[in-house]
Biotite code that builds the C-alpha atoms (Angstrom):
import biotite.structure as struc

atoms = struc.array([
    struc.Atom([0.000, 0.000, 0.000], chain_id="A", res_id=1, res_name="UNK", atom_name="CA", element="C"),
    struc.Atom([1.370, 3.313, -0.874], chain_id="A", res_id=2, res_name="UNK", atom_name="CA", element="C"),
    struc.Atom([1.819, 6.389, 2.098], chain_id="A", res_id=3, res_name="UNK", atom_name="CA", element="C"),
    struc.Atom([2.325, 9.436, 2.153], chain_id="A", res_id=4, res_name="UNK", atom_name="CA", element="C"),
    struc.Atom([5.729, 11.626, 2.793], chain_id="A", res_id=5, res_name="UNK", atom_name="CA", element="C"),
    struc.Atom([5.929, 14.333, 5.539], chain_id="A", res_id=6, res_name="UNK", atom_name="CA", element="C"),
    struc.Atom([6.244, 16.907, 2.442], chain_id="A", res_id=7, res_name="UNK", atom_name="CA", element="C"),
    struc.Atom([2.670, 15.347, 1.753], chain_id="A", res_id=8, res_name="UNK", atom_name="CA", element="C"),
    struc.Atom([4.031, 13.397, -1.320], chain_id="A", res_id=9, res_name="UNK", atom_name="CA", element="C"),
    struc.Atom([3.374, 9.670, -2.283], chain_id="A", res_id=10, res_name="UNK", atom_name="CA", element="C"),
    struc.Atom([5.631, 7.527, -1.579], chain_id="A", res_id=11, res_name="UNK", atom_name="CA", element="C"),
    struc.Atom([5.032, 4.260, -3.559], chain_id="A", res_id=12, res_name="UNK", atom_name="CA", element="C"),
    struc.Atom([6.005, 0.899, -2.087], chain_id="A", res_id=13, res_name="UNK", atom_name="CA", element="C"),
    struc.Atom([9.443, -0.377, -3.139], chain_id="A", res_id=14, res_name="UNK", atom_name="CA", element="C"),
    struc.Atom([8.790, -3.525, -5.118], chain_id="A", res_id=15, res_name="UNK", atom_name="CA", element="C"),
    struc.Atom([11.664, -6.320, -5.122], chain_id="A", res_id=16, res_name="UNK", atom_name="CA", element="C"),
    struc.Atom([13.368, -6.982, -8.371], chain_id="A", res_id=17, res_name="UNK", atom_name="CA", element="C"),
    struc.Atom([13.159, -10.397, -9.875], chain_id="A", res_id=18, res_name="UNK", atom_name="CA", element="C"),
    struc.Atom([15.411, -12.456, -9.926], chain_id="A", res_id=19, res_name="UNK", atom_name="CA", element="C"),
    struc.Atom([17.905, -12.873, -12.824], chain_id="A", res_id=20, res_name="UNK", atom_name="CA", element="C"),
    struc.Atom([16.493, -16.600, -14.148], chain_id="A", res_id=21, res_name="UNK", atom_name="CA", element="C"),
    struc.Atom([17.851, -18.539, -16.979], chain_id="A", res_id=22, res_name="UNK", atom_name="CA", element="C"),
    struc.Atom([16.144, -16.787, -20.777], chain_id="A", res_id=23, res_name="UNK", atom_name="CA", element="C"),
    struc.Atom([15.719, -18.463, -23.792], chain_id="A", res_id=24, res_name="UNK", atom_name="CA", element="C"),
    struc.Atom([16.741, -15.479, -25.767], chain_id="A", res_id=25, res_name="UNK", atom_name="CA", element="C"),
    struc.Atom([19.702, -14.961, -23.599], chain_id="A", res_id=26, res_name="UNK", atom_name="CA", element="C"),
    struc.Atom([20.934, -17.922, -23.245], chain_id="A", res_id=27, res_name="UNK", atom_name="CA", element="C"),
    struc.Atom([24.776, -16.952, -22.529], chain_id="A", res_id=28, res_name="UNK", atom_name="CA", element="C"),
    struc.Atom([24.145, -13.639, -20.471], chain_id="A", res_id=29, res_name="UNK", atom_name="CA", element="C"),
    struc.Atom([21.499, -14.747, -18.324], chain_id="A", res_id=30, res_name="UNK", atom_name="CA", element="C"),
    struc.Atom([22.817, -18.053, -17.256], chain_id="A", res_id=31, res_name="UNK", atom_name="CA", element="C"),
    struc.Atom([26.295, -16.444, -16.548], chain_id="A", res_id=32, res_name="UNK", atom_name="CA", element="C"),
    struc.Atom([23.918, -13.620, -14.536], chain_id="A", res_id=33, res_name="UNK", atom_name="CA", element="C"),
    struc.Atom([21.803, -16.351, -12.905], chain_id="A", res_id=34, res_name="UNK", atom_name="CA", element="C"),
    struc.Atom([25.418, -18.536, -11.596], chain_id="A", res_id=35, res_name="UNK", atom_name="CA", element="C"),
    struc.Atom([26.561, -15.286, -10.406], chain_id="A", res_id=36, res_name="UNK", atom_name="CA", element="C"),
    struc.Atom([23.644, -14.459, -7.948], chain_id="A", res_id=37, res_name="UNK", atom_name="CA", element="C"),
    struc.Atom([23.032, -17.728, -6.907], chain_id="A", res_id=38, res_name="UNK", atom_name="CA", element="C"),
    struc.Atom([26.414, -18.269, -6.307], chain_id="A", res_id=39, res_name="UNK", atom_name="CA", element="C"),
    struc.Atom([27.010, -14.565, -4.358], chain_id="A", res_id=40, res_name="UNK", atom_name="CA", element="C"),
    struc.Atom([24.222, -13.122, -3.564], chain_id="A", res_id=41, res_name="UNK", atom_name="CA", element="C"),
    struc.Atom([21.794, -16.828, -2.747], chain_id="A", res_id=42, res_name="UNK", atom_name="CA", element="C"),
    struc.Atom([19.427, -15.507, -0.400], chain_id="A", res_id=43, res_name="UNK", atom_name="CA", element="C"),
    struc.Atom([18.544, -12.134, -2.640], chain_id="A", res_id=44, res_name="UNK", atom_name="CA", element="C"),
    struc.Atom([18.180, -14.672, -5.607], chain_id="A", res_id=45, res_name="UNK", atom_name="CA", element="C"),
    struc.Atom([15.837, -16.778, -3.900], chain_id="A", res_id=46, res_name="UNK", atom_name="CA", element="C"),
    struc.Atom([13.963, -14.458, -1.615], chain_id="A", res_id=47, res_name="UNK", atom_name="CA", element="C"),
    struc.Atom([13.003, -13.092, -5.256], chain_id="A", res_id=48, res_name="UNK", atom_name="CA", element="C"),
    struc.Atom([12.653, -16.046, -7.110], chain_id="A", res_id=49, res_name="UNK", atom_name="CA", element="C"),
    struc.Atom([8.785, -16.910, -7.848], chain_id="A", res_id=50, res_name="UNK", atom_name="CA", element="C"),
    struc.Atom([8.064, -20.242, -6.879], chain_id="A", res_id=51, res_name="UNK", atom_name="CA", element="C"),
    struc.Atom([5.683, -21.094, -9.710], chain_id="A", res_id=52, res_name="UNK", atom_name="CA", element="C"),
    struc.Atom([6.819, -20.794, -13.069], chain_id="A", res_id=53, res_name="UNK", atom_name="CA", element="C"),
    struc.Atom([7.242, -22.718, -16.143], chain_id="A", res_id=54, res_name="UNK", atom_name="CA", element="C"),
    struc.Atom([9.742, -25.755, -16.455], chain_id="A", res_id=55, res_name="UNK", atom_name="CA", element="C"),
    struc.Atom([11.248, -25.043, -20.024], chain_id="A", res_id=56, res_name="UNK", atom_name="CA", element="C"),
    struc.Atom([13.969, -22.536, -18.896], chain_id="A", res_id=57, res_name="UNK", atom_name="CA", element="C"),
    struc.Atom([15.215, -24.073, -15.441], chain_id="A", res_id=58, res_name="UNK", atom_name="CA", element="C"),
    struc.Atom([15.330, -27.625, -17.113], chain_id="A", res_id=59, res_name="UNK", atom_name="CA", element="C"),
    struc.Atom([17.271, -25.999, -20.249], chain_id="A", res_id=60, res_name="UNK", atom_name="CA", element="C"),
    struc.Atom([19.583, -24.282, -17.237], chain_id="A", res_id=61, res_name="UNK", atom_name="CA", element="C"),
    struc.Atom([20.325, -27.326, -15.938], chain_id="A", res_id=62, res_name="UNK", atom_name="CA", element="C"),
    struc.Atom([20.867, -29.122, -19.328], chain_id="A", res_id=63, res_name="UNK", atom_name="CA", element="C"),
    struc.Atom([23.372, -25.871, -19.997], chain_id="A", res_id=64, res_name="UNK", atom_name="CA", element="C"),
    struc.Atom([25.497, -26.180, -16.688], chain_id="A", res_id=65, res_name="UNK", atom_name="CA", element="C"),
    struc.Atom([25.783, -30.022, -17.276], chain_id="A", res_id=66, res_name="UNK", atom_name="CA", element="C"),
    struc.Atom([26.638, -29.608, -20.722], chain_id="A", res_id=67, res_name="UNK", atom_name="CA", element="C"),
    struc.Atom([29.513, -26.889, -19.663], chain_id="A", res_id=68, res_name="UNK", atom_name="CA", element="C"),
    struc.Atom([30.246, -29.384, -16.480], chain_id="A", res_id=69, res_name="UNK", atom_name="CA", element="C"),
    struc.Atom([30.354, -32.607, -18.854], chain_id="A", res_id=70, res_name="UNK", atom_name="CA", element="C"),
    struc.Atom([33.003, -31.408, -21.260], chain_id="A", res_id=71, res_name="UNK", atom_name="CA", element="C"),
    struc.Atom([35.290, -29.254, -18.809], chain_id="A", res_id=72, res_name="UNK", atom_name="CA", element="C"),
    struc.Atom([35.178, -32.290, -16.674], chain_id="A", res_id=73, res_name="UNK", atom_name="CA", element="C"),
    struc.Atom([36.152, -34.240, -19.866], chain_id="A", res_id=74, res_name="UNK", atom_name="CA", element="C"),
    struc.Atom([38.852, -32.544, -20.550], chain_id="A", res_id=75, res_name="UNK", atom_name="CA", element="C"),
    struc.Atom([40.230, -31.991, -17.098], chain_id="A", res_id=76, res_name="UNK", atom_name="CA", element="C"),
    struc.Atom([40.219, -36.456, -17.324], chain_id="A", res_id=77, res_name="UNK", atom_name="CA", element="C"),
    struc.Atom([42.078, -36.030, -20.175], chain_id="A", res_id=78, res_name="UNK", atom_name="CA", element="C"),
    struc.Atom([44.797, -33.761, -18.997], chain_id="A", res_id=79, res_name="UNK", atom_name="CA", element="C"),
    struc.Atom([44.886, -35.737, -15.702], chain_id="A", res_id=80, res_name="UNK", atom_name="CA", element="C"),
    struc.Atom([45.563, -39.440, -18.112], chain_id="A", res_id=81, res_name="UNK", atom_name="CA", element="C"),
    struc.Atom([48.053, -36.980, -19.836], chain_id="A", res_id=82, res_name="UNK", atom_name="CA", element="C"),
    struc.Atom([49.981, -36.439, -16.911], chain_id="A", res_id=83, res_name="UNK", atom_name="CA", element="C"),
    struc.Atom([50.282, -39.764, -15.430], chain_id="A", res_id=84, res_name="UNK", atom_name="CA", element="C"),
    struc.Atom([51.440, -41.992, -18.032], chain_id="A", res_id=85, res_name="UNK", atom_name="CA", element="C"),
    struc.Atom([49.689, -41.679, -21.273], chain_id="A", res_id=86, res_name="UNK", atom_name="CA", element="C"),
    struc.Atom([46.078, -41.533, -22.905], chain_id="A", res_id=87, res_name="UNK", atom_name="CA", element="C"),
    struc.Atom([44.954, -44.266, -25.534], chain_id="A", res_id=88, res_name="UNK", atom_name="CA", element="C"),
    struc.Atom([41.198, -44.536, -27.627], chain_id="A", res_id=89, res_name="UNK", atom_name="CA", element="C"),
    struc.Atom([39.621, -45.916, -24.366], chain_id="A", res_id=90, res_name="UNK", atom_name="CA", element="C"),
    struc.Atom([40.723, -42.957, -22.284], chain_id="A", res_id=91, res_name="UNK", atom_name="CA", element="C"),
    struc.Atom([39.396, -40.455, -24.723], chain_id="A", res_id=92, res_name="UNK", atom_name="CA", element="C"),
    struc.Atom([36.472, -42.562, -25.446], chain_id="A", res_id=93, res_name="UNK", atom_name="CA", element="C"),
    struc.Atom([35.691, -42.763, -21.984], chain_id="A", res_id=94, res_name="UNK", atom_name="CA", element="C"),
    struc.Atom([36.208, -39.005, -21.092], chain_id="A", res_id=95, res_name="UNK", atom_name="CA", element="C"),
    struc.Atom([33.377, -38.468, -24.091], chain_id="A", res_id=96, res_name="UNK", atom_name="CA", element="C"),
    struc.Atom([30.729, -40.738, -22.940], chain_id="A", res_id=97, res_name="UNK", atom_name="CA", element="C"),
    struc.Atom([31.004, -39.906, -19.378], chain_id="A", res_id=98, res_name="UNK", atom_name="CA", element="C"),
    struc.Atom([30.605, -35.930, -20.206], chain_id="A", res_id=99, res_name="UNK", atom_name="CA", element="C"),
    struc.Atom([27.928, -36.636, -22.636], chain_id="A", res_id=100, res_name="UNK", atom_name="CA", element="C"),
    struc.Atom([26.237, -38.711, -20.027], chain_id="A", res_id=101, res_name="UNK", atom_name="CA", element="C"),
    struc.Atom([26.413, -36.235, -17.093], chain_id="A", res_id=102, res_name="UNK", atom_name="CA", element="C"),
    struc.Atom([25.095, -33.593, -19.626], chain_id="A", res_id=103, res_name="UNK", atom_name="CA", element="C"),
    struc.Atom([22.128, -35.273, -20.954], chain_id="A", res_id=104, res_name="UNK", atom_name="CA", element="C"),
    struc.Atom([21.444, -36.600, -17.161], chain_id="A", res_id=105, res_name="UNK", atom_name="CA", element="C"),
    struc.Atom([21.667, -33.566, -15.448], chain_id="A", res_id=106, res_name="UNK", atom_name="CA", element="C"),
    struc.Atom([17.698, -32.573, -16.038], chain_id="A", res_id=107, res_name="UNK", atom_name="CA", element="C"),
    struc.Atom([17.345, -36.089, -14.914], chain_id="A", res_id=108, res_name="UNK", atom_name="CA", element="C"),
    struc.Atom([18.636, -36.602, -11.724], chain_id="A", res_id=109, res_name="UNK", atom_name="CA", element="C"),
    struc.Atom([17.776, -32.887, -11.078], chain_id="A", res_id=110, res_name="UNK", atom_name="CA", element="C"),
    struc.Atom([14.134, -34.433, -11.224], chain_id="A", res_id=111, res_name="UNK", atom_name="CA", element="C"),
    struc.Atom([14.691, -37.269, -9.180], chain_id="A", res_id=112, res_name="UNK", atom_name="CA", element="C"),
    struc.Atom([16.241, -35.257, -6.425], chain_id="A", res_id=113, res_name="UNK", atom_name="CA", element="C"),
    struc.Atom([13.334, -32.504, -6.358], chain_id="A", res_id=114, res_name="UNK", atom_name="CA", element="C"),
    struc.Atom([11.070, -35.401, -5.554], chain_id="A", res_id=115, res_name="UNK", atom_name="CA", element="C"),
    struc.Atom([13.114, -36.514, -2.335], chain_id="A", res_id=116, res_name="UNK", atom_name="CA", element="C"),
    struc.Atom([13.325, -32.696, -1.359], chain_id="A", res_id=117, res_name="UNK", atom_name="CA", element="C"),
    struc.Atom([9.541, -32.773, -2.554], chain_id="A", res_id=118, res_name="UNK", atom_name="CA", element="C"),
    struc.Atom([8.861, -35.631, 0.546], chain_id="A", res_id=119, res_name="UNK", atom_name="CA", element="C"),
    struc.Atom([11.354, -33.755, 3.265], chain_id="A", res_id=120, res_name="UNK", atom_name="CA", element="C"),
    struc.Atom([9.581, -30.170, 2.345], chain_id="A", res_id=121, res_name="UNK", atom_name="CA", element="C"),
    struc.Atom([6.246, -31.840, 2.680], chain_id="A", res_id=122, res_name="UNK", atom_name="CA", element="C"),
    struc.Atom([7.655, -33.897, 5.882], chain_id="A", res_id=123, res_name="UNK", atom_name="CA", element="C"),
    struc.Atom([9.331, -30.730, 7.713], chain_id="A", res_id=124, res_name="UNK", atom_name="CA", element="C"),
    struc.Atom([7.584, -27.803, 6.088], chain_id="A", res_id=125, res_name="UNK", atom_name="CA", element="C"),
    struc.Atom([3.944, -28.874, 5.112], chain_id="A", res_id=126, res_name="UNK", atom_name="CA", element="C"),
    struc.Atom([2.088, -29.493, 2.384], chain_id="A", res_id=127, res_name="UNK", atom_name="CA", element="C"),
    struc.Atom([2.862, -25.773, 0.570], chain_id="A", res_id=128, res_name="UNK", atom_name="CA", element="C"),
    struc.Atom([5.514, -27.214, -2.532], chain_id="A", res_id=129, res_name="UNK", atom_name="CA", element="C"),
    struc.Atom([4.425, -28.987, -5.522], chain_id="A", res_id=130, res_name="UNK", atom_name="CA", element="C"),
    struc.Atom([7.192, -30.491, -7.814], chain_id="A", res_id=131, res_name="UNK", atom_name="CA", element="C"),
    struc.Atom([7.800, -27.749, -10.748], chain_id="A", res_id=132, res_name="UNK", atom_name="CA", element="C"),
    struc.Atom([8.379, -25.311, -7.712], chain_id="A", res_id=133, res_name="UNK", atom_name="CA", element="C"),
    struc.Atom([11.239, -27.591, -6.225], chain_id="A", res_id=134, res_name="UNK", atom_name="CA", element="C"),
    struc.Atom([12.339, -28.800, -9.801], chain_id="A", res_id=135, res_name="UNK", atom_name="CA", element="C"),
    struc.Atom([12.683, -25.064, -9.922], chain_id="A", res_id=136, res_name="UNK", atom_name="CA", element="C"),
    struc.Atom([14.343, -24.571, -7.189], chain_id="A", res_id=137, res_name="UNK", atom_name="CA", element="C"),
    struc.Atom([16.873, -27.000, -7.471], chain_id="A", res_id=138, res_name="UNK", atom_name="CA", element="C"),
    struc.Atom([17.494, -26.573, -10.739], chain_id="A", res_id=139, res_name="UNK", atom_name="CA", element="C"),
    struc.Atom([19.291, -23.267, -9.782], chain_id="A", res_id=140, res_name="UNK", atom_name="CA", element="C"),
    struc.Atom([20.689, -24.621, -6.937], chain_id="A", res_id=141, res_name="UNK", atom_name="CA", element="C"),
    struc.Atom([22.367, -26.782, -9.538], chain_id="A", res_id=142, res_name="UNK", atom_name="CA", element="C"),
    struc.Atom([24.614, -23.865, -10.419], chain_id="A", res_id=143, res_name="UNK", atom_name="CA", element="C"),
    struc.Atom([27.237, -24.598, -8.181], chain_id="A", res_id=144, res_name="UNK", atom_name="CA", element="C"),
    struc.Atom([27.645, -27.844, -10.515], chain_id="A", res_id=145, res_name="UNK", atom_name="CA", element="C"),
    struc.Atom([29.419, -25.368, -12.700], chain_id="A", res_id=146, res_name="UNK", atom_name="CA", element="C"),
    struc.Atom([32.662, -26.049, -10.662], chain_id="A", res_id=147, res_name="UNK", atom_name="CA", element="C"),
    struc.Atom([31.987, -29.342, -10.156], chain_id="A", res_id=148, res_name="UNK", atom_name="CA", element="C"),
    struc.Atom([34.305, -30.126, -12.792], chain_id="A", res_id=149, res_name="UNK", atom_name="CA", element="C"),
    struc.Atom([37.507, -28.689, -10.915], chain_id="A", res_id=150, res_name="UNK", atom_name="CA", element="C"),
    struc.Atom([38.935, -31.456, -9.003], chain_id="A", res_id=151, res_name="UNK", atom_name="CA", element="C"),
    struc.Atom([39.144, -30.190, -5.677], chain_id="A", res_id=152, res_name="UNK", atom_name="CA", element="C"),
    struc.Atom([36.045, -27.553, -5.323], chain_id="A", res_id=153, res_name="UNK", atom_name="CA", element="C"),
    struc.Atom([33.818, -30.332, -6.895], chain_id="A", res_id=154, res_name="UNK", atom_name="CA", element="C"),
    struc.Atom([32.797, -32.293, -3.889], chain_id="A", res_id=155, res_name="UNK", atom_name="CA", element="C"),
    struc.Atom([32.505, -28.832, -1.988], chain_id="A", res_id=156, res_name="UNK", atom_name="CA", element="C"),
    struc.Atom([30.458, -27.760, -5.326], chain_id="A", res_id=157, res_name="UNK", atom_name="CA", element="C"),
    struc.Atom([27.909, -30.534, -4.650], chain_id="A", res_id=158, res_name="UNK", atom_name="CA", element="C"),
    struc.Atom([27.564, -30.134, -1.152], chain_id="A", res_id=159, res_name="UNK", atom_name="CA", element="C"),
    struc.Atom([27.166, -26.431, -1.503], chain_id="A", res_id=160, res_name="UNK", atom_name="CA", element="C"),
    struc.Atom([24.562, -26.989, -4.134], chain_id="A", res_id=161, res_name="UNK", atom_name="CA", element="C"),
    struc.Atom([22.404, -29.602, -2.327], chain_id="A", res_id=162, res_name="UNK", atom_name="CA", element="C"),
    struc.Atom([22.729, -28.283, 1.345], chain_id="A", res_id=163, res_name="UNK", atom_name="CA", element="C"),
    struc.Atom([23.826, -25.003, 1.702], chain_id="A", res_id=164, res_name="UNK", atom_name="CA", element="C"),
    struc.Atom([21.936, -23.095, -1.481], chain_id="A", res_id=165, res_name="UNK", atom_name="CA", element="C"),
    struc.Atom([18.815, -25.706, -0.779], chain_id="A", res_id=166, res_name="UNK", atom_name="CA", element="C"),
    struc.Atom([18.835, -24.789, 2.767], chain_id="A", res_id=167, res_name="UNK", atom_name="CA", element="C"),
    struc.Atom([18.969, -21.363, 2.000], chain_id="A", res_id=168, res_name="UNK", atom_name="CA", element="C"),
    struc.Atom([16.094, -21.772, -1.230], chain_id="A", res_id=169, res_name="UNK", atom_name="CA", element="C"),
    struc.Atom([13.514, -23.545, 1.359], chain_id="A", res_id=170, res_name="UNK", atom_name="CA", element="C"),
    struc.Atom([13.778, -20.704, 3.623], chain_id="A", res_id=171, res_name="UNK", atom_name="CA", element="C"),
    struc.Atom([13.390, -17.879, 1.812], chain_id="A", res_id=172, res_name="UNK", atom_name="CA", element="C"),
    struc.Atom([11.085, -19.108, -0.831], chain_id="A", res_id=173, res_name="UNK", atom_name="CA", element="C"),
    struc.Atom([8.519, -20.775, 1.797], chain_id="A", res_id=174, res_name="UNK", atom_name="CA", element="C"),
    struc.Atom([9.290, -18.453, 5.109], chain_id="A", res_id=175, res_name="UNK", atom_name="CA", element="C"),
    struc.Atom([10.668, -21.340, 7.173], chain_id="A", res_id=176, res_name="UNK", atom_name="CA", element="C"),
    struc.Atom([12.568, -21.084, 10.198], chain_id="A", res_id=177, res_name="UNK", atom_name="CA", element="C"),
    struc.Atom([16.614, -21.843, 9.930], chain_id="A", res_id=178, res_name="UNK", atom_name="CA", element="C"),
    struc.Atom([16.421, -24.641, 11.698], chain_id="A", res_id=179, res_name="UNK", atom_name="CA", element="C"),
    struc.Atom([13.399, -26.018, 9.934], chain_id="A", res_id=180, res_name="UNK", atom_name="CA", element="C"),
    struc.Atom([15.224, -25.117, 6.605], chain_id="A", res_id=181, res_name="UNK", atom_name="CA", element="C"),
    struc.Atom([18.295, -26.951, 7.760], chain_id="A", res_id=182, res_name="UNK", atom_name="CA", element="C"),
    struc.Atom([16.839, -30.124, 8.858], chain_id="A", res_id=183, res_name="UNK", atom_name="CA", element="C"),
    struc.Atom([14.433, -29.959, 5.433], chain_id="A", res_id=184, res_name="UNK", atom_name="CA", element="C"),
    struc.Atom([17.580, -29.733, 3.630], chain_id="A", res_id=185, res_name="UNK", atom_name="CA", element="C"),
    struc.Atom([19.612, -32.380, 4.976], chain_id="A", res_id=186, res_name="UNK", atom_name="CA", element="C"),
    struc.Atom([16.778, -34.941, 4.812], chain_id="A", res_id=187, res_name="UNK", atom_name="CA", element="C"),
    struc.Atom([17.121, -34.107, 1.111], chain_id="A", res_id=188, res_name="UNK", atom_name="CA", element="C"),
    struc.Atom([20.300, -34.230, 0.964], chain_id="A", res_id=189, res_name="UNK", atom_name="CA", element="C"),
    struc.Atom([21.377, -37.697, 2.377], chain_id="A", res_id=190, res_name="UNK", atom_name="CA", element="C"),
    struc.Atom([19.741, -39.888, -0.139], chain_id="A", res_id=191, res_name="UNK", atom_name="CA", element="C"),
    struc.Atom([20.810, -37.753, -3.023], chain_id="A", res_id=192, res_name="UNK", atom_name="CA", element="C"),
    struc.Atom([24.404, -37.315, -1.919], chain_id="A", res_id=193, res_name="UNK", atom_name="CA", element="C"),
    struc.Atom([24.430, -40.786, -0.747], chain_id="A", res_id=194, res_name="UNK", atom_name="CA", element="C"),
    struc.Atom([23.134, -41.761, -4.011], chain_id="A", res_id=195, res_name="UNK", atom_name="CA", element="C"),
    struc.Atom([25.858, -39.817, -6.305], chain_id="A", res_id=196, res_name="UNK", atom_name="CA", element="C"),
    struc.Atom([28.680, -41.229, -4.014], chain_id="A", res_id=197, res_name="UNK", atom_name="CA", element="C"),
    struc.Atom([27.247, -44.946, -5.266], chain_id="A", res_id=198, res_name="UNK", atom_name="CA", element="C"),
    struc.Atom([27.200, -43.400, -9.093], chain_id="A", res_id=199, res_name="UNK", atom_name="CA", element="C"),
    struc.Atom([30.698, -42.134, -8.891], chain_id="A", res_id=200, res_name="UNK", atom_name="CA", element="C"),
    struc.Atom([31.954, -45.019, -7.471], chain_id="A", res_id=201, res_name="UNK", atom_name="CA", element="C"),
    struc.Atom([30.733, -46.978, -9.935], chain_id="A", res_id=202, res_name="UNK", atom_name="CA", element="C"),
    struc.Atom([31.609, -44.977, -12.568], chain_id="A", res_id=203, res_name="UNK", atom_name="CA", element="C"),
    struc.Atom([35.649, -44.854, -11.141], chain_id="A", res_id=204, res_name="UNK", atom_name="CA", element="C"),
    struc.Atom([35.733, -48.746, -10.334], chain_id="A", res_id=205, res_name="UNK", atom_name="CA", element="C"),
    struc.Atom([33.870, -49.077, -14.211], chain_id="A", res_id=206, res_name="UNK", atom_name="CA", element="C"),
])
């Protein structure tokens, strides 16, 4: 509701700017814009981040970062076979199909881990999520994955993604308490970390 200034003025209601989510017709620019405030500025991103919304653009996002993640991590594979003795055809076929895989997954297991965080929002927080607004939600979240390929910040990467900038999504975005968004987000998080520790192990033993 507006008021009205001492000098007898209007003073119209500030309204929160939106925040910068993945465009179609920007595809470059506004994912770069979108990593950068989730990854700085998380709890301005999300405190203005609609819940509702269409799917198109975060799963595209996600498809983007995992594409990016995929081949950098690729390449870093490459580099690393490089160093330590050699690199044949299986090495470099290897490097490809595991990059292509964690690009064309990436909307995928996005999915499947919005419907655990689905169950521990509805579990902790009540029945006030649907899926397409935690797809959404952790499909952003899902741009710390864009360092998962470095070797050293990518288990910090995941764990940032999945706790910290989940934690941080549930309470802004549904007006939880910190210690309600904290224990939301680490139910989440178990099975779906637990579960990509069992992927990547197989995928290193493989």
């Amino acid at each position: 509701m507006a008021r009205a200034s001492p000098a007898g003025g209007i003073i119209l209601p500030m309204q929160n700017p939106k925040a910068p989510e993945f465009r179609l017709d920007l595809p470059l620019s506004s994912a770069l814009a979108t990593i950068r405030a989730v990854l700085f500025s998380p709890r301005a991103f999300f405190s203005n981040l609609p819940a509702g919304g269409r799917l198109r653009e975060p799963v595209l996002f996600v498809l983007l970062v995992g594409t990016v993640t995929g081949v950098l991590g690729a390449v870093v594979a490459l580099i690393s076979n490089v160093v330590t003795g050699g690199i044949g055809p299986g090495d470099l076929r290897a490097a490809v199909v595991e990059g292509l895989l964690f690009a064309v997954l990436s909307p995928v297991g996005v999915a499947v881990a919005a419907a655990v965080y689905l169950l521990s929002i509805k579990a902790f927080v009540g029945k006030v999520a649907d899926f397409p607004q935690v797809y959404r939600l952790l499909a952003y979240a899902f741009s710390a994955f864009a360092l998962a390929w470095v070797p050293i910040a990518g288990s910090i990467a995941i764990s940032y993604a999945l706790l910290v900038l989940m934690g941080i999504a549930i309470k802004e975005v549904y007006e939880t308490s910190f210690l309600t968004a904290v224990i939301t987000a680490l139910v989440g998080f178990v099975p779906v970390g637990t579960a990509l520790v069992w992927v990547t192990a197989v995928a290193l033993i493989s």
